[in-house]
MITOR-988102 format. One record per atom (N, C-alpha, C): residue number from 1; residue in three letters; atom name; x, y, z. Coordinates in steps of 0.1 Angstrom, whole numbers. Example, Ala and Ser with C-alpha at 12.3 -4.5 7.8 and 13.67 -1.06 7.14 Angstrom:
2
+-----+---------+-------+-------+-------+-------+
! num ! residuo ! atomo !     u !     v !     w !
+-----+---------+-------+-------+-------+-------+
!   1 !     ALA !     N !   132 !   -57 !    78 !
!   1 !     ALA !    CA !   123 !   -45 !    78 !
!   1 !     ALA !     C !   132 !   -33 !    78 !
!   2 !     SER !     N !   128 !   -22 !    71 !
!   2 !     SER !    CA !   137 !   -11 !    71 !
!   2 !     SER !     C !   129 !     0 !    79 !
+-----+---------+-------+-------+-------+-------+
***
This chain:
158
+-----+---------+-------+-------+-------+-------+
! num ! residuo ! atomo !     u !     v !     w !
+-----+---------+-------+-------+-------+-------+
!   1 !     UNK !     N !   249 !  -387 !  -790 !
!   1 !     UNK !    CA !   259 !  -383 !  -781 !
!   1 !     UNK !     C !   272 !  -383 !  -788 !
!   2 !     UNK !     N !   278 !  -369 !  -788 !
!   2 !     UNK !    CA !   296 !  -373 !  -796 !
!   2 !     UNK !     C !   303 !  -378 !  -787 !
!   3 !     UNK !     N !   313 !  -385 !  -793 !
!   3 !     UNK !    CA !   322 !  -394 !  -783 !
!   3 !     UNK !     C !   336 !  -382 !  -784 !
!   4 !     UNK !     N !   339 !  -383 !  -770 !
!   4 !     UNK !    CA !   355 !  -380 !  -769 !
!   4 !     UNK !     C !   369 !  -380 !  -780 !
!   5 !     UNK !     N !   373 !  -376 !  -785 !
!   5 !     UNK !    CA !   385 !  -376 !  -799 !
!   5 !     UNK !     C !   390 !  -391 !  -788 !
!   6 !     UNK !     N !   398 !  -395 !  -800 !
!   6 !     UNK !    CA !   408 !  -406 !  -796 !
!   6 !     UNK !     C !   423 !  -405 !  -793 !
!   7 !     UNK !     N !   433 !  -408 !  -788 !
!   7 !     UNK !    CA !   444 !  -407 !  -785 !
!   7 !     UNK !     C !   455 !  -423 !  -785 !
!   8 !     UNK !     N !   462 !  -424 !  -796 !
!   8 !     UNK !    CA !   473 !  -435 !  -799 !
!   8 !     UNK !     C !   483 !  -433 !  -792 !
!   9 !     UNK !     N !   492 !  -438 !  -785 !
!   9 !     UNK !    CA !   502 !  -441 !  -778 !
!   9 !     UNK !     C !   512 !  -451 !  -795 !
!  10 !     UNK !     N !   521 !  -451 !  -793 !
!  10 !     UNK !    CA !   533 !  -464 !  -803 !
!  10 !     UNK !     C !   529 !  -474 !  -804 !
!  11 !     UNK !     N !   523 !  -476 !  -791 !
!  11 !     UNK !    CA !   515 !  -490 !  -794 !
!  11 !     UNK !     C !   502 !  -493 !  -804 !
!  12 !     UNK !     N !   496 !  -479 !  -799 !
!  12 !     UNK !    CA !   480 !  -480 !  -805 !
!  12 !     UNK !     C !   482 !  -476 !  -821 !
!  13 !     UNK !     N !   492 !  -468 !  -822 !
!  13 !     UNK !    CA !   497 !  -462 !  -837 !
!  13 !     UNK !     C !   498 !  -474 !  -846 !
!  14 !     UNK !     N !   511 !  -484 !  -839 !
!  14 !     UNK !    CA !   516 !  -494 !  -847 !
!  14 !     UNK !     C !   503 !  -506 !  -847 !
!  15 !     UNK !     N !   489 !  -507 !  -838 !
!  15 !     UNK !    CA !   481 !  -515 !  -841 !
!  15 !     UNK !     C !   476 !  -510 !  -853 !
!  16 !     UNK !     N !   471 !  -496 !  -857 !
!  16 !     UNK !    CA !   463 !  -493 !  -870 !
!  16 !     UNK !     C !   471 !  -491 !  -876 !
!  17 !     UNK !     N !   485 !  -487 !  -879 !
!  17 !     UNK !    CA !   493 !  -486 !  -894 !
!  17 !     UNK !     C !   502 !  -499 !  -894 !
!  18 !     UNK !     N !   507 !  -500 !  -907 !
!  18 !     UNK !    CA !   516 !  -509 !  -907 !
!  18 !     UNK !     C !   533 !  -504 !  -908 !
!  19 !     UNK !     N !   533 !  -491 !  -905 !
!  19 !     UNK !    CA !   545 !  -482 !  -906 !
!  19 !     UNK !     C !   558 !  -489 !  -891 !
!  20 !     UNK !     N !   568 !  -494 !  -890 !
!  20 !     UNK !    CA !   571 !  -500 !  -881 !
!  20 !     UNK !     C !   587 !  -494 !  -880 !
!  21 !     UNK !     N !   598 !  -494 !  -871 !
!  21 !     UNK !    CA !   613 !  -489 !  -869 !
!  21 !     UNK !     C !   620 !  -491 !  -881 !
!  22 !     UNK !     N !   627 !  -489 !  -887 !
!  22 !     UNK !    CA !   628 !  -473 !  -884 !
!  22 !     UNK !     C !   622 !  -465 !  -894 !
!  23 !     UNK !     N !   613 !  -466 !  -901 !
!  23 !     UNK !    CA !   604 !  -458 !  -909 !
!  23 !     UNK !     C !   587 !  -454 !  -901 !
!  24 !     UNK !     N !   588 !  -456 !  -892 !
!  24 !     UNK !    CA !   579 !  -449 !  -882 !
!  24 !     UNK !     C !   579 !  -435 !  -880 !
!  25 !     UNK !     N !   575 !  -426 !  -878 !
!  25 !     UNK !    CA !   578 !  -413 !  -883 !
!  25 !     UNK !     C !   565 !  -405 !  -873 !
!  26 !     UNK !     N !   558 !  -413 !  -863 !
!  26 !     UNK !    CA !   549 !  -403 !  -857 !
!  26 !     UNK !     C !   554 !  -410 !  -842 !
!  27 !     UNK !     N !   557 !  -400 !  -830 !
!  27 !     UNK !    CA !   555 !  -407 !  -822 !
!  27 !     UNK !     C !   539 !  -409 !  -810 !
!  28 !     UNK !     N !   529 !  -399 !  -814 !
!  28 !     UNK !    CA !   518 !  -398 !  -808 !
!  28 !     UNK !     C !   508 !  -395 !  -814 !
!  29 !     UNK !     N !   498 !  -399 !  -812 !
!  29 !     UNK !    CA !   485 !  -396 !  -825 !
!  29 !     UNK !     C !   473 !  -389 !  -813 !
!  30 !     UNK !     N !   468 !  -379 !  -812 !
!  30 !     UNK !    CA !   455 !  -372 !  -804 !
!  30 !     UNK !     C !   450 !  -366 !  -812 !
!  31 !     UNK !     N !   438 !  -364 !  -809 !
!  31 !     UNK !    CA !   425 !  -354 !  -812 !
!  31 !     UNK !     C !   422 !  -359 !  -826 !
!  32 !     UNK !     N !   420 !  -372 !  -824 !
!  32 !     UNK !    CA !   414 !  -381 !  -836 !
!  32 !     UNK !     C !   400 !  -382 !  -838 !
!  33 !     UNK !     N !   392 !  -379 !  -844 !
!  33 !     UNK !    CA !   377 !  -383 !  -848 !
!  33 !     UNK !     C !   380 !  -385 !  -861 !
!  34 !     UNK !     N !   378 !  -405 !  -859 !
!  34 !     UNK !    CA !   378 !  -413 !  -868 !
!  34 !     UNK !     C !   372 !  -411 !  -883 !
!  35 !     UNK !     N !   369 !  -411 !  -894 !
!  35 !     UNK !    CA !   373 !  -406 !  -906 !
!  35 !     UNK !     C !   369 !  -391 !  -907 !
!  36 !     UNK !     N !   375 !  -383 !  -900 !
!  36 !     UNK !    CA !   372 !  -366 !  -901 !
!  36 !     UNK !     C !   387 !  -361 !  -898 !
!  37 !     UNK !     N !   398 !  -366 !  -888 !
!  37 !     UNK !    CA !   407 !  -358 !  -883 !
!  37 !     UNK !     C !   417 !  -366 !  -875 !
!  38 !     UNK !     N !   431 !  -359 !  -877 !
!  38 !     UNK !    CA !   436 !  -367 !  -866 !
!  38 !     UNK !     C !   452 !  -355 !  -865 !
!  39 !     UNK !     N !   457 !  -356 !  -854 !
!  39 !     UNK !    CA !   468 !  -344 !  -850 !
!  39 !     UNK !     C !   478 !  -355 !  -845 !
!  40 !     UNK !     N !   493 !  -353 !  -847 !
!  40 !     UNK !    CA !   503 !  -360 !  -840 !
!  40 !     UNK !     C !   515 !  -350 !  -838 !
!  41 !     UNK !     N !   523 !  -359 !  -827 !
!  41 !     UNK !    CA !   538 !  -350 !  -829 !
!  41 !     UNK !     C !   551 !  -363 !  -830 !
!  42 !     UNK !     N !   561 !  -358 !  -834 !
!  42 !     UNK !    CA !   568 !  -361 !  -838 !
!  42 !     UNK !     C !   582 !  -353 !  -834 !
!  43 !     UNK !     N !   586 !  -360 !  -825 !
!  43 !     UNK !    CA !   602 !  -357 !  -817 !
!  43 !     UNK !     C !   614 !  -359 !  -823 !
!  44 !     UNK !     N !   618 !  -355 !  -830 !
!  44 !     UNK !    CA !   634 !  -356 !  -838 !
!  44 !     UNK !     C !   642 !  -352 !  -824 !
!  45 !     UNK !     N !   653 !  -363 !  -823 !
!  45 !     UNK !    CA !   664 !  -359 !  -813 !
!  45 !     UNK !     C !   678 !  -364 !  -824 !
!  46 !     UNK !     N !   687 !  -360 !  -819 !
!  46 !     UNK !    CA !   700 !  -363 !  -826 !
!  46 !     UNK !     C !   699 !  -377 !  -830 !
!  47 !     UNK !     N !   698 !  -387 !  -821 !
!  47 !     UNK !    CA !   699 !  -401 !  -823 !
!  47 !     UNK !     C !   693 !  -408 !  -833 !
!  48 !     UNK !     N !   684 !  -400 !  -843 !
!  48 !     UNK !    CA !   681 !  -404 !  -855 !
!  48 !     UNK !     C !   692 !  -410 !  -863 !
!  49 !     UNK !     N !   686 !  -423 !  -869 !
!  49 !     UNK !    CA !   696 !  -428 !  -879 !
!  49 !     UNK !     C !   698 !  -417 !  -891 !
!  50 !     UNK !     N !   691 !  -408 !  -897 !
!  50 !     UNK !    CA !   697 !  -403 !  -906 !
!  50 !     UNK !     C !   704 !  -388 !  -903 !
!  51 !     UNK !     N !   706 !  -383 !  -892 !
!  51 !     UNK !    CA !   711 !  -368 !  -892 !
!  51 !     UNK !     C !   725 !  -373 !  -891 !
!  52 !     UNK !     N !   737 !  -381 !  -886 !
!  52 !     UNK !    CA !   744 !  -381 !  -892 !
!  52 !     UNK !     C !   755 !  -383 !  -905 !
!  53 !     UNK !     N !   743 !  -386 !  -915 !
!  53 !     UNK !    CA !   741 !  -384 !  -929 !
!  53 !     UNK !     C !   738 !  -375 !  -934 !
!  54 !     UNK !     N !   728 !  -367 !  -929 !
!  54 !     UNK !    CA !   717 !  -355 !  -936 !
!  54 !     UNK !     C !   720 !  -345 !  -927 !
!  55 !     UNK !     N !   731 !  -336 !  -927 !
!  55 !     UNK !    CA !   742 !  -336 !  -926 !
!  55 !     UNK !     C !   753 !  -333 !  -917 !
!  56 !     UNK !     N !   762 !  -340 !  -917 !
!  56 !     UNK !    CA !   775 !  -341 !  -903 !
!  56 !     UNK !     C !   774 !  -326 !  -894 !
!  57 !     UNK !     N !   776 !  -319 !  -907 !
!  57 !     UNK !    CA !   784 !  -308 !  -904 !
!  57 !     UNK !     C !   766 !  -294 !  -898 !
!  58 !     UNK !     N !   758 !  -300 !  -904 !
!  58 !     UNK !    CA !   746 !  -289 !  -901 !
!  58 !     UNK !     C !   733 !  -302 !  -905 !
!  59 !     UNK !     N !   731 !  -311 !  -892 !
!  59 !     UNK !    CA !   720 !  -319 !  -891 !
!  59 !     UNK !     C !   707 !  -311 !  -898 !
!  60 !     UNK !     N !   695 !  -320 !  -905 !
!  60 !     UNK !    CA !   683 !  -319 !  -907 !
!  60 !     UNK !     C !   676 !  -324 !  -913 !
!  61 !     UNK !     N !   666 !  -327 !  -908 !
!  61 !     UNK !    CA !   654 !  -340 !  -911 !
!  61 !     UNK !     C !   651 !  -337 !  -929 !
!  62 !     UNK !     N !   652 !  -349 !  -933 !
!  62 !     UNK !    CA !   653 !  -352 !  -950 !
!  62 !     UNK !     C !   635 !  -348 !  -954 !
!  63 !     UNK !     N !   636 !  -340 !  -965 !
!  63 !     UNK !    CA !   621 !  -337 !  -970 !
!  63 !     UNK !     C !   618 !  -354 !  -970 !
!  64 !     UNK !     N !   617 !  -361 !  -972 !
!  64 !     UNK !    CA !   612 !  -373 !  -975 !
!  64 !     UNK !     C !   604 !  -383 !  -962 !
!  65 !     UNK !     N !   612 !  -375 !  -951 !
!  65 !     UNK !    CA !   607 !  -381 !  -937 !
!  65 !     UNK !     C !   598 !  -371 !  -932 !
!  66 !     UNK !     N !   598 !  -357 !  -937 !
!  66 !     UNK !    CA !   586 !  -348 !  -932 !
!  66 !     UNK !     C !   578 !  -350 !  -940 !
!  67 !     UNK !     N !   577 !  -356 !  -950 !
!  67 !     UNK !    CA !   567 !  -360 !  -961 !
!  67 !     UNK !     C !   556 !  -372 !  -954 !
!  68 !     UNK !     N !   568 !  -377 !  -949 !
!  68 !     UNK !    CA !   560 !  -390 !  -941 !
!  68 !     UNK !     C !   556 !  -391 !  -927 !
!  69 !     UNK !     N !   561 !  -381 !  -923 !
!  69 !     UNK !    CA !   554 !  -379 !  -906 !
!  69 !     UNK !     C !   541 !  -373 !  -910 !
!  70 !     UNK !     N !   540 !  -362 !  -922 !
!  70 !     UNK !    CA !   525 !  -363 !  -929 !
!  70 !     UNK !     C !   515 !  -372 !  -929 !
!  71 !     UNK !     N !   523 !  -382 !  -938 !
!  71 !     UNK !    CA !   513 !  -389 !  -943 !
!  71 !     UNK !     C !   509 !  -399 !  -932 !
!  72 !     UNK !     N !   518 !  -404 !  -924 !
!  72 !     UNK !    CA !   516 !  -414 !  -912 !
!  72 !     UNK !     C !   505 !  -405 !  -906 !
!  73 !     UNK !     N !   505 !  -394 !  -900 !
!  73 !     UNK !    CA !   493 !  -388 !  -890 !
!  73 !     UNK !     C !   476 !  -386 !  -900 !
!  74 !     UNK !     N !   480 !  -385 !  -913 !
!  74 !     UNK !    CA !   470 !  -383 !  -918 !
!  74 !     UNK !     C !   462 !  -399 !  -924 !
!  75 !     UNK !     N !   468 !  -410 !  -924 !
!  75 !     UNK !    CA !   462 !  -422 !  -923 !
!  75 !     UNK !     C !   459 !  -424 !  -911 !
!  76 !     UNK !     N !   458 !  -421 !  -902 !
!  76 !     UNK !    CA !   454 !  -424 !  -885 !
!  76 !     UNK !     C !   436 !  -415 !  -884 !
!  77 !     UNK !     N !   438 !  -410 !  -898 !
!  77 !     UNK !    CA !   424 !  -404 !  -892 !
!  77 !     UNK !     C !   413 !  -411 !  -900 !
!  78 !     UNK !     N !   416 !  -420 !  -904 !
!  78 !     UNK !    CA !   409 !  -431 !  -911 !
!  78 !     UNK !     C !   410 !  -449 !  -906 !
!  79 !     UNK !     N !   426 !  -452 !  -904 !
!  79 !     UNK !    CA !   430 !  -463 !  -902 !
!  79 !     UNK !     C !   420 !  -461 !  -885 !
!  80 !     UNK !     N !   418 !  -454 !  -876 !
!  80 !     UNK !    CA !   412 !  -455 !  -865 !
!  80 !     UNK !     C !   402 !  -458 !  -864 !
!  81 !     UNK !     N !   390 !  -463 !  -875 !
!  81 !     UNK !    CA !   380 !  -468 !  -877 !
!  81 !     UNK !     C !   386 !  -481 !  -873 !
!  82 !     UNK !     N !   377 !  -490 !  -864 !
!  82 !     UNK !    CA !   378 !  -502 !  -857 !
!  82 !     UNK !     C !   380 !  -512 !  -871 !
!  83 !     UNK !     N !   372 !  -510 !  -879 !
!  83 !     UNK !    CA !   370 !  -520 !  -894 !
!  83 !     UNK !     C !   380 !  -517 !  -906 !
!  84 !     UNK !     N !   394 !  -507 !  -899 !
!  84 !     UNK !    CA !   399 !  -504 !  -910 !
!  84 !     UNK !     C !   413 !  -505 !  -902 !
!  85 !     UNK !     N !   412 !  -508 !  -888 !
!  85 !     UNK !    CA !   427 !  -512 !  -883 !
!  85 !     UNK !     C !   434 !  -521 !  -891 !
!  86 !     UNK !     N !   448 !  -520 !  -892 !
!  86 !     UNK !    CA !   459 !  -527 !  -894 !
!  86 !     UNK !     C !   459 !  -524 !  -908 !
!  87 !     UNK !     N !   451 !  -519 !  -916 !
!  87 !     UNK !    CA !   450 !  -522 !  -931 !
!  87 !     UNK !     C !   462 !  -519 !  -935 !
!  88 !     UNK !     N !   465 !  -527 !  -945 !
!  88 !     UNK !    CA !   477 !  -519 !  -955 !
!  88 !     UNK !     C !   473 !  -505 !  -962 !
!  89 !     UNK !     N !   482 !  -499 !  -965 !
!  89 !     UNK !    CA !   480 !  -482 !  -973 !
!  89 !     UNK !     C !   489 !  -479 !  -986 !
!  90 !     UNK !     N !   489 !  -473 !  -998 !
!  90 !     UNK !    CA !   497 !  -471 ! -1002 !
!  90 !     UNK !     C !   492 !  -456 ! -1012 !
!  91 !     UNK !     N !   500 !  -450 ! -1012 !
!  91 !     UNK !    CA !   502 !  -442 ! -1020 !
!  91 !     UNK !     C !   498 !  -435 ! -1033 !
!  92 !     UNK !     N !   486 !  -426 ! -1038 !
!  92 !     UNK !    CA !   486 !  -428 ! -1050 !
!  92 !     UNK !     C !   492 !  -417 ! -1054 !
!  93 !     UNK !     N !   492 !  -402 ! -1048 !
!  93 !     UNK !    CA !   494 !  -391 ! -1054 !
!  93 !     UNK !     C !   496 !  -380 ! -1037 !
!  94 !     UNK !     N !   506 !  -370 ! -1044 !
!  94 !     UNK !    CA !   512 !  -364 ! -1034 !
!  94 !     UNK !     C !   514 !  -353 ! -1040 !
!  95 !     UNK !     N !   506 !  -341 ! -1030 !
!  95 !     UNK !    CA !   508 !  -329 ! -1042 !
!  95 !     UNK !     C !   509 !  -322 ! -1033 !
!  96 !     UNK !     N !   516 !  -308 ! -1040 !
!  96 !     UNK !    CA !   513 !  -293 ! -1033 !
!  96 !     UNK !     C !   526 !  -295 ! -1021 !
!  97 !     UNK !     N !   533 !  -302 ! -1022 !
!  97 !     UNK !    CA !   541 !  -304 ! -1011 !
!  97 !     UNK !     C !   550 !  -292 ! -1009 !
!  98 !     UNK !     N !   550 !  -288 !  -996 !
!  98 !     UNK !    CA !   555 !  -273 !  -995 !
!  98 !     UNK !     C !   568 !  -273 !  -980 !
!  99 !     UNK !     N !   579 !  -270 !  -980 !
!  99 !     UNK !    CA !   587 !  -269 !  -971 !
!  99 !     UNK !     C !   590 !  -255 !  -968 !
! 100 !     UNK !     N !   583 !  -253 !  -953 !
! 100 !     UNK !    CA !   585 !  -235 !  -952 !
! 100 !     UNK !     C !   601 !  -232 !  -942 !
! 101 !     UNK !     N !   604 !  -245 !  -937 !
! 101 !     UNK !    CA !   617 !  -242 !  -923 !
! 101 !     UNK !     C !   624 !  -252 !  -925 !
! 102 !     UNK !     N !   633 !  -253 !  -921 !
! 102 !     UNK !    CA !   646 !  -263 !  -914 !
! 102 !     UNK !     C !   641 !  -270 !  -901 !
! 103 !     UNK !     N !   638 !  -282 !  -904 !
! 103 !     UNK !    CA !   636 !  -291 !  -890 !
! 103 !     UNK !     C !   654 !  -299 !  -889 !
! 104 !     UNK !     N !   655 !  -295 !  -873 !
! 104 !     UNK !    CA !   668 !  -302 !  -870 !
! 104 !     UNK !     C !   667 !  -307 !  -854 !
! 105 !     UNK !     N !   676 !  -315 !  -851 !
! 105 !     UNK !    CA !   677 !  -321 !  -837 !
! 105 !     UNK !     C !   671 !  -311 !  -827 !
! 106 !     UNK !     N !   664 !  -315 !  -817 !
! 106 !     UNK !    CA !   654 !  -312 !  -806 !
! 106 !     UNK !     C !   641 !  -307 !  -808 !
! 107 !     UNK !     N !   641 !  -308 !  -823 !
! 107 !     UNK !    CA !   625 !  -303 !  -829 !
! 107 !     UNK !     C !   615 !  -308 !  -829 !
! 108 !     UNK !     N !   605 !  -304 !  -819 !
! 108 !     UNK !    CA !   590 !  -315 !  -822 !
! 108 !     UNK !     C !   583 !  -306 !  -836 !
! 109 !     UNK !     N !   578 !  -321 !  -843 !
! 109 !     UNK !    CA !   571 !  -309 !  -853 !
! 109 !     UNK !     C !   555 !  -318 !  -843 !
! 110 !     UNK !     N !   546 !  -304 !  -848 !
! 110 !     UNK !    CA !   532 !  -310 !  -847 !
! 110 !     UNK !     C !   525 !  -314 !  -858 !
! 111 !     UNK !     N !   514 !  -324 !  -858 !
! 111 !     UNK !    CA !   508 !  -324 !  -873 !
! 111 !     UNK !     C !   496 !  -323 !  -871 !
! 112 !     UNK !     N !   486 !  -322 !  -883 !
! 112 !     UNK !    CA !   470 !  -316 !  -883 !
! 112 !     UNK !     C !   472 !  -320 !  -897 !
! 113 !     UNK !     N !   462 !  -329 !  -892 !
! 113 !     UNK !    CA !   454 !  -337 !  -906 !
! 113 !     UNK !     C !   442 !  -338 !  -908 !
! 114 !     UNK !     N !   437 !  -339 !  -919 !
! 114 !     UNK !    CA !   424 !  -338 !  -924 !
! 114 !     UNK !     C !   420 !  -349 !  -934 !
! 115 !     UNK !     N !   409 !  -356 !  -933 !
! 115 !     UNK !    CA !   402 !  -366 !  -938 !
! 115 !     UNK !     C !   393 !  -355 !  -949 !
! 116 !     UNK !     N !   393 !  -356 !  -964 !
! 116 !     UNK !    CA !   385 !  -349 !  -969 !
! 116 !     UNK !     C !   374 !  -360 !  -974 !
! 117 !     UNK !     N !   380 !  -371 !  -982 !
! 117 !     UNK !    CA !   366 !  -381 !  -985 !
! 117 !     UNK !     C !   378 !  -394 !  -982 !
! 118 !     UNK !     N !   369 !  -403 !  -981 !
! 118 !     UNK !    CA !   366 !  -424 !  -980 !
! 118 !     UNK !     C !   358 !  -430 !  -990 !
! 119 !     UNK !     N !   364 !  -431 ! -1006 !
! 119 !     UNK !    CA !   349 !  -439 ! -1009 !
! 119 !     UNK !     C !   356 !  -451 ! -1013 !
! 120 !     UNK !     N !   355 !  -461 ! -1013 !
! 120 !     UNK !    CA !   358 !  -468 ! -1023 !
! 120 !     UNK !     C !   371 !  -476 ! -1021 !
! 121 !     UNK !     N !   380 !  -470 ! -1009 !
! 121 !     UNK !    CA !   391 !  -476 ! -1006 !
! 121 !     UNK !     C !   403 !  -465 ! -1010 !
! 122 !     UNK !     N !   399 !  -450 ! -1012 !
! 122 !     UNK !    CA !   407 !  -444 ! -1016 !
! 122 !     UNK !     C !   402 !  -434 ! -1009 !
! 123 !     UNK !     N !   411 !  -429 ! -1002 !
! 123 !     UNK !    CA !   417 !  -417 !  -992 !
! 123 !     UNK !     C !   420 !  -402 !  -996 !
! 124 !     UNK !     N !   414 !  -392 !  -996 !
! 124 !     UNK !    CA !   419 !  -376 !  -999 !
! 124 !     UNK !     C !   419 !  -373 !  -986 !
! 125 !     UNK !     N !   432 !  -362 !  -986 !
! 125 !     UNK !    CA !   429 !  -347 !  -977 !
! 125 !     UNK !     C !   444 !  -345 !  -975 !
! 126 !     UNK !     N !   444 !  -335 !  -962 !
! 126 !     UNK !    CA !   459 !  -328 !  -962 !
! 126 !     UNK !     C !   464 !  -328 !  -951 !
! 127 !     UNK !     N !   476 !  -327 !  -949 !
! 127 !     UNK !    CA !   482 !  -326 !  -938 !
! 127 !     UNK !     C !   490 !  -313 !  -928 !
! 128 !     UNK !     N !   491 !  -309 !  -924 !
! 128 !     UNK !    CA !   504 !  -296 !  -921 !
! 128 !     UNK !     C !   509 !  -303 !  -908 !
! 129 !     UNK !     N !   526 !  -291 !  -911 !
! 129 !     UNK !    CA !   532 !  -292 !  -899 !
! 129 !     UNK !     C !   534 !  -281 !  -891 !
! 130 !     UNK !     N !   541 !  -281 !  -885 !
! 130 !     UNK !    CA !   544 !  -273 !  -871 !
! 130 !     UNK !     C !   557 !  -273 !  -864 !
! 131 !     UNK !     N !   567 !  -263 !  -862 !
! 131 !     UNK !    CA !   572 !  -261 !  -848 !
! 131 !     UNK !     C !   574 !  -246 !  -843 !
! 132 !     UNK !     N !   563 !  -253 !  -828 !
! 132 !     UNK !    CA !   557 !  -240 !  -821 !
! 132 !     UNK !     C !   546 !  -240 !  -830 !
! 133 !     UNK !     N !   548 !  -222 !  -834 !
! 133 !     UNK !    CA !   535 !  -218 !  -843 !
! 133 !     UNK !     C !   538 !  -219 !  -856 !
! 134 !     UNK !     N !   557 !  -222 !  -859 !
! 134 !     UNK !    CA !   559 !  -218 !  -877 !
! 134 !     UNK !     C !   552 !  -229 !  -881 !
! 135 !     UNK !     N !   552 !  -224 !  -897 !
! 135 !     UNK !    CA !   547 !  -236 !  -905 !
! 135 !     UNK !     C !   559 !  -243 !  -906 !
! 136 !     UNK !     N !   562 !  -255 !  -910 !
! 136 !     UNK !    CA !   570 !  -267 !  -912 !
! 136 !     UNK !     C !   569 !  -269 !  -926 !
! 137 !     UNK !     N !   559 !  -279 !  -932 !
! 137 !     UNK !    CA !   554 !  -285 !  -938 !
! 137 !     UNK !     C !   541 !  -292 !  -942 !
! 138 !     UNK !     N !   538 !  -291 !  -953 !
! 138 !     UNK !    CA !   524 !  -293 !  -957 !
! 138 !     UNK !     C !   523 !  -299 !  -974 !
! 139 !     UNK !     N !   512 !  -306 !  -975 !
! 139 !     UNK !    CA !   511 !  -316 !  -986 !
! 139 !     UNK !     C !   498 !  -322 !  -986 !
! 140 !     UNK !     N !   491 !  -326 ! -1001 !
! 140 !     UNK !    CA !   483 !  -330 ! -1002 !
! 140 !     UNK !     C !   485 !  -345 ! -1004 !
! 141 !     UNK !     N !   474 !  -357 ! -1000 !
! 141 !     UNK !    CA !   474 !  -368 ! -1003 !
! 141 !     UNK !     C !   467 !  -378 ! -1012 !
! 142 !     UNK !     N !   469 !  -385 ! -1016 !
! 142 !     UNK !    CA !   455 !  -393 ! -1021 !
! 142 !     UNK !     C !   462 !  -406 ! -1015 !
! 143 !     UNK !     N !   454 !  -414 ! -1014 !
! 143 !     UNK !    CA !   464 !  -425 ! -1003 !
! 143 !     UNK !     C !   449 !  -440 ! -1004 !
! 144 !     UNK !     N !   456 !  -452 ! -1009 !
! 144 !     UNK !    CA !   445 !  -463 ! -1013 !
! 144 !     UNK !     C !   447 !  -475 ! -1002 !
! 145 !     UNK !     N !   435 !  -478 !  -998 !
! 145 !     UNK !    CA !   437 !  -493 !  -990 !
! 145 !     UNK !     C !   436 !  -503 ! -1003 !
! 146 !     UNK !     N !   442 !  -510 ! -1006 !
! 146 !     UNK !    CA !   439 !  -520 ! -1017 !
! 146 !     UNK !     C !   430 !  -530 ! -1012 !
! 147 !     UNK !     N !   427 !  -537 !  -999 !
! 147 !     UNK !    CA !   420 !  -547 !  -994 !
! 147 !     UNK !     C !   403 !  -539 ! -1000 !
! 148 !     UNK !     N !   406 !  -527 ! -1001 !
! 148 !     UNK !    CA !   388 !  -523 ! -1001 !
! 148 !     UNK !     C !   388 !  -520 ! -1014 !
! 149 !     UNK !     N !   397 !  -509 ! -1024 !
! 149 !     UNK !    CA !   401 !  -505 ! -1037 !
! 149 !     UNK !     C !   400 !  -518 ! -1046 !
! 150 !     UNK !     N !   404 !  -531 ! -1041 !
! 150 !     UNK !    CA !   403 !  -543 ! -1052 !
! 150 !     UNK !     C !   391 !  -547 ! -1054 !
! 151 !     UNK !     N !   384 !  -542 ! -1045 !
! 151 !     UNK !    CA !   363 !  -550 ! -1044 !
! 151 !     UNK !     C !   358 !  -539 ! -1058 !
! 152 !     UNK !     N !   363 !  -535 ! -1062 !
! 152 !     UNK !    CA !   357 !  -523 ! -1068 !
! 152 !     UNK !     C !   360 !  -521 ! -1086 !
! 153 !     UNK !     N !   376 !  -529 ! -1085 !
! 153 !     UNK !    CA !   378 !  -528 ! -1096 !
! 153 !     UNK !     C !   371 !  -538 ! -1104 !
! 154 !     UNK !     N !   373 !  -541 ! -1119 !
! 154 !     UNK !    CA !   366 !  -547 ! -1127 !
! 154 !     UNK !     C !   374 !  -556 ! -1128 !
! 155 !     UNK !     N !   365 !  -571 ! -1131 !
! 155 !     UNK !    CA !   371 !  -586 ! -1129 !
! 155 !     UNK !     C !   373 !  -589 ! -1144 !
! 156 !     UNK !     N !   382 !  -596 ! -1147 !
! 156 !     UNK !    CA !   388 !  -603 ! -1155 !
! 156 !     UNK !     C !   393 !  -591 ! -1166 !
! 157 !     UNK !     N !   395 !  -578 ! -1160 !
! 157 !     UNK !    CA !   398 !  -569 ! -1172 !
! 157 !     UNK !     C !   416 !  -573 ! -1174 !
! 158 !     UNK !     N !   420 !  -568 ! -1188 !
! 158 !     UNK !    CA !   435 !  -569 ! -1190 !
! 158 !     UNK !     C !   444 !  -557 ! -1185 !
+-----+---------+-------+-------+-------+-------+
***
C-alpha cells in the first residue's frame, strides 16, 4: 500500500532540521516521500532582517539565502525518515548553482527537491526554485549527517 506524501508545518520542519530564526529559510515542507522527494515554499515579505541591507534603495533576497531555502527543502526529503529526525547536517559540496531572477519583497519562491542517493550518511541530489512558473534558482548538493558518516570512517587513522 503507498502511503500519502507528508506535509511539515514550522513546527514539524523545526522537529527534523536543526535550522532555527533567523536562519530558517523554508516556511512549509509538502509532497514529501521520505528519502525520494520533498517540495516547500518560502514567503519573503519586507520584514526580513536582511532587505534592508540587501538593498535600501532596490530590496532582494541575498544568493546565499536562496542557496539555503534549497538546501533546507532538500534535507526534508531525508531528515523525514522517523530514524533520521532532528539529525544534524552539514555540508559537503555545492554545485551548478544557478541564479535565473531577482527575488524581492512579496515573493513566494517554491522549491522541488530531489533525493538522488543515502548511503553511508551522505546525501546527493538537487534542488530548484520557483516564482509562479519562472525559474528562481537551482543547485546541486552533497550534504553529510556526521552521527551516520562517523560509523564508517576508519578508527584510529591520523
Amino acid at each position: 500500500m503507498m502511503s500519502l506524501p507528508l506535509e511539515f508545518d514550522i513546527n514539524g520542519i523545526k522537529a527534523c532540521q536543526r535550522n532555527r530564526h533567523p536562519l530558517l529559510f523554508v516556511d512549509r515542507v509538502f509532497d514529501v516521500i521520505p528519502g525520494e522527494r520533498a517540495s516547500g515554499l518560502k514567503c519573503f515579505s519586507y520584514n526580513e532582517w536582511f532587505f534592508p541591507a540587501h538593498f535600501d534603495d532596490e530590496p532582494n533576497v541575498p544568493g546565499f539565502i536562496q542557496v539555503e531555502s534549497l538546501v533546507q527543502t532538500f534535507i526534508m526529503s531525508f531528515l523525514s525518515k522517523e530514524e533520521l529526525r532532528g539529525k544534524k547536517t552539514n555540508f559537503l559540496s555545492i554545485d551548478n548553482v544557478k541564479f535565473k531572477r531577482k527575488i524581492v519583497p512579496g515573493d513566494t519562491l517554491t522549491i522541488h527537491a530531489t533525493l538522488k542517493s543515502l548511503r553511508r550518511g551522505i546525501a546527493t541530489g538537487s534542488a530548484a526554485s520557483f516564482v509562479g512558473d519562472a525559474p528562481a534558482c537551482s543547485a546541486d548538493f552533497v550534504v553529510a549527517i556526521p552521527d551516520i558518516l562517523d560509523q564508517f570512517k576508519p578508527k584510529g587513522a591520523a
